[in-house]
C-alpha positions in Angstrom: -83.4 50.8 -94.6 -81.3 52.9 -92.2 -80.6 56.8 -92.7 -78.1 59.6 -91.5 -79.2 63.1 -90.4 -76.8 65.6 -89.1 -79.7 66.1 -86.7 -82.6 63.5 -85.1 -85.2 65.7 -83.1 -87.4 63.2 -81.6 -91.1 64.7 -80.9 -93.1 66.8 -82.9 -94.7 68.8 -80.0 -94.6 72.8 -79.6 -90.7 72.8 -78.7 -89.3 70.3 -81.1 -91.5 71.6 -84.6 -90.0 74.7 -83.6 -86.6 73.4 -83.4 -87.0 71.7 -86.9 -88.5 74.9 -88.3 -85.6 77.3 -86.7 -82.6 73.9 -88.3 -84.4 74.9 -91.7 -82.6 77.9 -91.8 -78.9 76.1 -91.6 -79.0 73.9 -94.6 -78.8 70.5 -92.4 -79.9 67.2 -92.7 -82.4 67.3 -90.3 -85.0 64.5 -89.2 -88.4 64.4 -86.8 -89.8 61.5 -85.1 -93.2 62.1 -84.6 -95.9 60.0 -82.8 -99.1 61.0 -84.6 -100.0 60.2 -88.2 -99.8 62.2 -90.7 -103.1 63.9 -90.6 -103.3 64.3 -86.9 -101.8 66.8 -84.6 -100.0 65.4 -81.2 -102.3 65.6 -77.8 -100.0 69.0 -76.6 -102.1 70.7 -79.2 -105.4 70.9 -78.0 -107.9 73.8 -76.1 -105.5 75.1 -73.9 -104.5 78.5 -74.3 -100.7 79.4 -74.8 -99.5 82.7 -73.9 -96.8 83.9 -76.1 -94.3 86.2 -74.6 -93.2 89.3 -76.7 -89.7 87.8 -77.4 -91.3 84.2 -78.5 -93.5 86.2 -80.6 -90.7 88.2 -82.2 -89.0 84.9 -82.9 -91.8 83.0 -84.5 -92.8 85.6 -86.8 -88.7 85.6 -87.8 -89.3 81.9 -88.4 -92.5 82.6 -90.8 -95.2 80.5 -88.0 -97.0 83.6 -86.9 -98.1 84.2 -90.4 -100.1 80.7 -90.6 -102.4 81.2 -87.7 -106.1 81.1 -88.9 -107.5 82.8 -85.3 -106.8 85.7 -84.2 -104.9 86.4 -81.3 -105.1 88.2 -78.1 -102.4 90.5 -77.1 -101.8 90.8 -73.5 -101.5 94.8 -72.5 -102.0 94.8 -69.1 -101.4 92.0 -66.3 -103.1 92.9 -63.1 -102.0 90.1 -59.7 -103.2 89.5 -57.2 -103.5 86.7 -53.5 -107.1 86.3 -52.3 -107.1 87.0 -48.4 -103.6 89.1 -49.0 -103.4 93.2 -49.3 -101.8 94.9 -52.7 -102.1 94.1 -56.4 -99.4 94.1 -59.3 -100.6 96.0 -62.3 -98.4 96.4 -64.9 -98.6 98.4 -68.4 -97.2 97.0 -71.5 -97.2 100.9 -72.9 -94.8 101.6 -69.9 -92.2 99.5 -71.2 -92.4 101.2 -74.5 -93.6 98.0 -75.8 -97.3 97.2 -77.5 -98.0 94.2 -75.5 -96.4 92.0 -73.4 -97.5 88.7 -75.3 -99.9 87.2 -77.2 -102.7 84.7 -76.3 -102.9 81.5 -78.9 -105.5 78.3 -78.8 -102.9 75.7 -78.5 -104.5 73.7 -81.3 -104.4 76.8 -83.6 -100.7 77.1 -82.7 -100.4 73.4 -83.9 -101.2 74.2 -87.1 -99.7 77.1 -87.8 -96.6 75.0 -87.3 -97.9 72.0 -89.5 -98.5 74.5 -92.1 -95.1 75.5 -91.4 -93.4 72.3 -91.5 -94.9 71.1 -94.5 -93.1 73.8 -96.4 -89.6 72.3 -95.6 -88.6 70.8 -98.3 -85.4 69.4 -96.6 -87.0 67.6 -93.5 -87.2 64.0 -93.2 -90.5 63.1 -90.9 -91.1 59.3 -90.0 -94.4 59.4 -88.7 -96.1 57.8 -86.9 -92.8 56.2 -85.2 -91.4 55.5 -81.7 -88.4 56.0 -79.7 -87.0 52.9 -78.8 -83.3 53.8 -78.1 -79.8 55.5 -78.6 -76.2 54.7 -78.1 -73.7 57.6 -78.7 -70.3 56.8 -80.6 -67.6 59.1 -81.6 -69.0 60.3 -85.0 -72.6 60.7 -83.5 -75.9 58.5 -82.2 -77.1 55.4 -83.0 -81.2 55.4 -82.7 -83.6 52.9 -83.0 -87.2 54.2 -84.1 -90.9 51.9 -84.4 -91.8 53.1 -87.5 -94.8 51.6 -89.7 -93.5 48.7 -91.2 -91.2 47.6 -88.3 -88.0 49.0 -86.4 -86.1 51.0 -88.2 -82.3 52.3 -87.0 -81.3 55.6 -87.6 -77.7 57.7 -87.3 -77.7 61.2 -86.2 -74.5 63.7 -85.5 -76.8 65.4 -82.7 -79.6 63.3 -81.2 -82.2 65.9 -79.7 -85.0 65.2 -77.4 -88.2 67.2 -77.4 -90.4 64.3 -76.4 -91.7 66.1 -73.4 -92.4 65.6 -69.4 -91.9 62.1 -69.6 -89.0 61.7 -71.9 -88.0 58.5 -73.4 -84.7 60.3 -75.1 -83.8 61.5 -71.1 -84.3 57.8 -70.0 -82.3 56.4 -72.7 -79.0 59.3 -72.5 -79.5 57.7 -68.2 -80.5 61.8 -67.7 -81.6 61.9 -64.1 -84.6 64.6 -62.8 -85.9 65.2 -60.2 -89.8 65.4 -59.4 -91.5 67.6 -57.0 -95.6 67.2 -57.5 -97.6 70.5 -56.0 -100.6 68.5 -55.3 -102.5 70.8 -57.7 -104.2 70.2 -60.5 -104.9 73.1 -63.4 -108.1 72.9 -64.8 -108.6 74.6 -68.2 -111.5 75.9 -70.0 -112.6 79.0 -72.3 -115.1 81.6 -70.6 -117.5 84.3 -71.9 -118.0 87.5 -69.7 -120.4 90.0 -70.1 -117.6 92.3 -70.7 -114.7 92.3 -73.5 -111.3 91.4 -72.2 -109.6 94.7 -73.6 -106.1 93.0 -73.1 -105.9 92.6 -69.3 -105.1 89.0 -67.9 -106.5 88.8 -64.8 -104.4 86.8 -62.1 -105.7 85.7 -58.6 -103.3 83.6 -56.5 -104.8 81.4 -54.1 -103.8 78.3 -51.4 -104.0 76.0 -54.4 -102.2 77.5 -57.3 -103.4 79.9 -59.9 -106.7 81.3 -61.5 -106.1 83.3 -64.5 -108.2 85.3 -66.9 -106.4 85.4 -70.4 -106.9 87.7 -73.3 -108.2 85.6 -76.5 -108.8 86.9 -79.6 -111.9 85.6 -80.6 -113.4 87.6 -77.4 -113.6 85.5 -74.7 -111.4 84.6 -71.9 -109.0 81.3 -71.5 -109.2 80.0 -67.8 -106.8 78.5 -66.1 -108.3 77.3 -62.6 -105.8 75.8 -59.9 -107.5 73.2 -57.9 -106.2 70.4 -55.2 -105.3 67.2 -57.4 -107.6 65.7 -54.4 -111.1 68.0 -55.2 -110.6 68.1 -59.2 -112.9 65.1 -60.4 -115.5 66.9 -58.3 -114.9 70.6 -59.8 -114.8 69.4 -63.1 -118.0 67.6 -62.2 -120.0 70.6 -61.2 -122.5 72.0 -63.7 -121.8 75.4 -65.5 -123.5 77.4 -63.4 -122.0 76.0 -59.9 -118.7 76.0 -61.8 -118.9 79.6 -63.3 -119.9 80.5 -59.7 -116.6 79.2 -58.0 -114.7 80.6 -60.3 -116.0 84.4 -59.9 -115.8 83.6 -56.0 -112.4 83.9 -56.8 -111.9 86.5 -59.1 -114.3 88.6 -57.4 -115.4 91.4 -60.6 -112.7 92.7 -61.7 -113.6 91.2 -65.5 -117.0 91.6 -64.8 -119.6 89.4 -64.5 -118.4 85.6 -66.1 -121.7 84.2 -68.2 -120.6 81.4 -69.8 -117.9 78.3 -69.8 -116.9 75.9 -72.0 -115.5 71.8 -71.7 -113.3 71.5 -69.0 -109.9 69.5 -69.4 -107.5 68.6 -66.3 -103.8 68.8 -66.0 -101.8 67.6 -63.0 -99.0 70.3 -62.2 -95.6 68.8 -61.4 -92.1 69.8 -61.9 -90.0 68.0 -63.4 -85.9 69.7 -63.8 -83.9 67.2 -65.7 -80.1 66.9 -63.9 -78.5 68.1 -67.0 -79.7 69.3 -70.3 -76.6 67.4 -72.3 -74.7 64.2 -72.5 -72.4 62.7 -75.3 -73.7 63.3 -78.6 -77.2 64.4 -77.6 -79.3 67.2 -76.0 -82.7 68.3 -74.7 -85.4 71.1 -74.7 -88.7 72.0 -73.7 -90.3 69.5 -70.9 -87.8 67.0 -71.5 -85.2 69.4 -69.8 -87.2 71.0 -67.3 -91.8 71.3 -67.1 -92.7 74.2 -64.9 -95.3 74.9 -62.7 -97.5 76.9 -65.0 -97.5 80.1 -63.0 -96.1 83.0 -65.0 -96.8 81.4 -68.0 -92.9 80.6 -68.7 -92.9 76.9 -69.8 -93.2 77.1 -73.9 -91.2 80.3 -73.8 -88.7 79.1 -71.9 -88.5 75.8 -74.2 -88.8 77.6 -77.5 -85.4 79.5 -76.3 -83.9 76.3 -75.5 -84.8 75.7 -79.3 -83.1 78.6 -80.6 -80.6 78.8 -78.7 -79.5 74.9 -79.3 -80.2 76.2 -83.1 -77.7 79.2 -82.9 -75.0 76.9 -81.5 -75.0 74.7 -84.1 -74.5 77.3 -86.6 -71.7 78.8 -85.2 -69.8 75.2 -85.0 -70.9 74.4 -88.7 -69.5 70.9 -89.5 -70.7 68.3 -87.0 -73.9 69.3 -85.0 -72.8 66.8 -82.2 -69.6 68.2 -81.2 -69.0 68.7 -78.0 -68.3 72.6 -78.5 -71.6 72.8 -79.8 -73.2 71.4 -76.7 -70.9 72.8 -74.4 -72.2 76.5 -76.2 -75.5 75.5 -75.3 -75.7 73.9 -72.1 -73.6 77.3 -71.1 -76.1 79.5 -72.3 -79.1 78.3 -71.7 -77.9 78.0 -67.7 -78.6 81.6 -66.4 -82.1 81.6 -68.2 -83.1 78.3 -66.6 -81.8 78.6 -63.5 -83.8 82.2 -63.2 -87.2 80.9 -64.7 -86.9 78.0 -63.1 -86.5 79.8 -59.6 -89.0 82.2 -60.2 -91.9 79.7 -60.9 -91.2 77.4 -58.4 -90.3 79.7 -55.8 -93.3 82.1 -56.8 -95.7 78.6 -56.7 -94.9 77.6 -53.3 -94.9 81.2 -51.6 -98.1 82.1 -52.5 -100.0 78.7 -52.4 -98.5 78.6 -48.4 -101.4 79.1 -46.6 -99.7 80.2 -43.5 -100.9 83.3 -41.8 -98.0 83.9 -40.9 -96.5 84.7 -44.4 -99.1 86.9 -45.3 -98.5 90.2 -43.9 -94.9 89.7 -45.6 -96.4 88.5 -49.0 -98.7 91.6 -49.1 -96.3 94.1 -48.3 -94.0 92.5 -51.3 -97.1 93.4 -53.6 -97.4 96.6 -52.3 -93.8 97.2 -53.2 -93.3 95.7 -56.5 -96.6 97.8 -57.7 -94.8 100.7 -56.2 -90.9 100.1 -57.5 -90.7 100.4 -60.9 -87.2 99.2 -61.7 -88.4 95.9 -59.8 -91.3 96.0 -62.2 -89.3 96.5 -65.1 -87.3 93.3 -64.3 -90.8 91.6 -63.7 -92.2 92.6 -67.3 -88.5 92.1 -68.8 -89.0 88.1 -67.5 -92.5 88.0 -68.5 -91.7 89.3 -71.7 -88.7 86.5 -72.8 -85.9 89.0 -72.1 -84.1 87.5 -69.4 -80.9 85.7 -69.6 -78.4 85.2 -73.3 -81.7 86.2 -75.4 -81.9 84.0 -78.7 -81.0 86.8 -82.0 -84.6 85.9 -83.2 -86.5 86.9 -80.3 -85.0 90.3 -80.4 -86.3 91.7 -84.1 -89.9 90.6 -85.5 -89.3 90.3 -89.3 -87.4 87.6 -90.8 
């Protein structure tokens, strides 16, 4: 049996339950392809820890998600950077910005089901899951989509056809959206640690010749660790017993959290990025990874994708009638293009400067930290990005109630 939706988000990840959840509010037709069960949350949604910028967290507490996390989280109030081998250190006060915190730290699996907690309360929202993108063709009046859903294909007609199927995106493929790939030979490895020490709200950030080591603020009291490897020496870090691994790690860091006593299970992630050539085409859009996955210095990717959500969200509600028209992706495409052009220079250009292992660069890369931790309207622009404000800011990420 074939349906209509004014709107067909396909994937039920971080970026497009959001999307869903912010449609809610506009009295649509709105439908979600998911690949998971009922019952089961998607892969994105596991250990990894997800740091919330101020503005994402003003947002999802406007959308009533905040509310349904069971853990606590951990607010970020101070960021303190630094390059092993280079001079200087960023340090950087929330409280200086007049603002509590610059973020929040969440347990991406906790996140997960806040939102499925939230999701389950629309009453309007069509899920098929579990169900597969097969493929779209755009008309005049909207997309034609073709879905694997349990008991066979299934075709589907959407006004706006939105894809939020991530790095790899089948929705990207099928619009003929071109990207372009640049891999940083890095791999991220991820994993929660216990120092002898609370965190107090610091992240801890040590930038090295092969990406990022990070210390983030949880909220059950220990630290989430993000550990930069080369792709080429990850099987054997993960490989390394606690102690060995704890070992390398505070080799790193140095003692600036203290004195690291215990890890837990390791995961990998290969770091690429992956910039789609346009975020629009006929009929159809796309947010989160399937428009551009960042290097995960900076912690920008989610944030930057849940704006892409509301800001696709707030276009369609100012061209009420048909989702799909080309006004309302023309608004968006428009908007979003200062935001992701910025982010997207910042982490890539911030990934490859100081992971360049050139002697040459680092006299010039340790006077920059000396001034940025000295300038503080260069530091306000810093904190402004790492706190979501950057850019045509989405309405919801500037007030915190609903």
């Amino acid at each position: 049996m074939n349906a209509s939706h004014d709107v067909l988000v396909v994937g039920g990840g971080l970026v497009g339950a959001s999307l869903a959840i912010a449609l809610d509010r506009l009295d649509l037709d709105v439908g979600l392809v998911e690949i998971t069960p009922p019952g089961a949350l998607p892969a994105v949604f596991d250990q990894r820890n997800l740091s919330l910028a101020d503005a994402s967290v003003n947002a999802l507490t406007a959308l009533d998600v905040m509310r349904h996390l069971r853990a606590p989280t951990g607010a970020i109030r101070e960021i303190h950077a630094s390059r092993k081998g280079d001079f200087g250190r960023v340090h950087m006060r929330a409280g200086d910005y007049g603002r509590q915190a610059f973020g929040q730290v969440v347990v991406a699996r906790d996140f997960g089901e806040a939102l499925e907690a939230r999701l389950a309360t629309l009453a309007r929202l069509q899920r098929y899951r579990p169900a597969r993108f097969l493929g779209a063709s755009a008309g005049a009046d909207g997309c034609t989509v073709r879905i694997d859903a349990e008991g066979g294909e299934r075709v589907l007609h959407t006004r706006l056809l939105v894809g939020a199927d991530g790095t790899r995106s089948g929705v990207r493929d099928a619009l003929g959206i071109g990207a372009a790939l640049h891999d940083y030979g890095q791999t991220l490895l991820v994993a929660r640690v216990r120092a002898a020490r609370a965190p107090h709200g610091v992240a801890w950030e040590r930038l090295t010749d092969h990406g990022p080591t990070a210390l983030l603020p949880r909220g059950d009291g220990h630290y989430g660790l993000v550990h930069g490897v080369p792709t080429a020496d990850a099987e054997a870090v993960l490989g390394l017993d606690d102690a060995a691994f704890l070992a390398r790690v505070q080799d790193i860091l140095g003692w600036r959290a203290g004195r690291l006593v215990g890890v837990g299970a390791r995961s990998a992630y290969p770091l690429q990025r992956v910039v789609a050539d346009a975020t629009v085409a006929p009929r159809a859009g796309l947010v989160g990874n399937a428009a551009q996955t960042l290097h995960p210095i900076g912690a920008q990717g989610f944030n930057l994708g849940l704006r892409d959500a509301l800001v696709l969200a707030e276009a369609i509600a100012g061209h009420r009638g048909d989702a799909g028209a080309p006004s309302v992706l023309g608004t968006y495409a428009q908007r979003r293009q200062e935001d992701r052009a910025r982010t997207l220079a910042f982490s890539d250009g911030l990934a490859r400067l100081t992971s360049n292992p050139s002697a040459l660069l680092r006299p010039l890369r340790s006077l920059g930290l000396l001034v940025l931790d000295a300038d503080s309207g260069l530091q306000a622009q810093l904190a402004g990005g790492a706190m979501g404000y950057r850019g045509d800011v989405p309405a919801l990420c500037r007030r915190s109630t609903p």
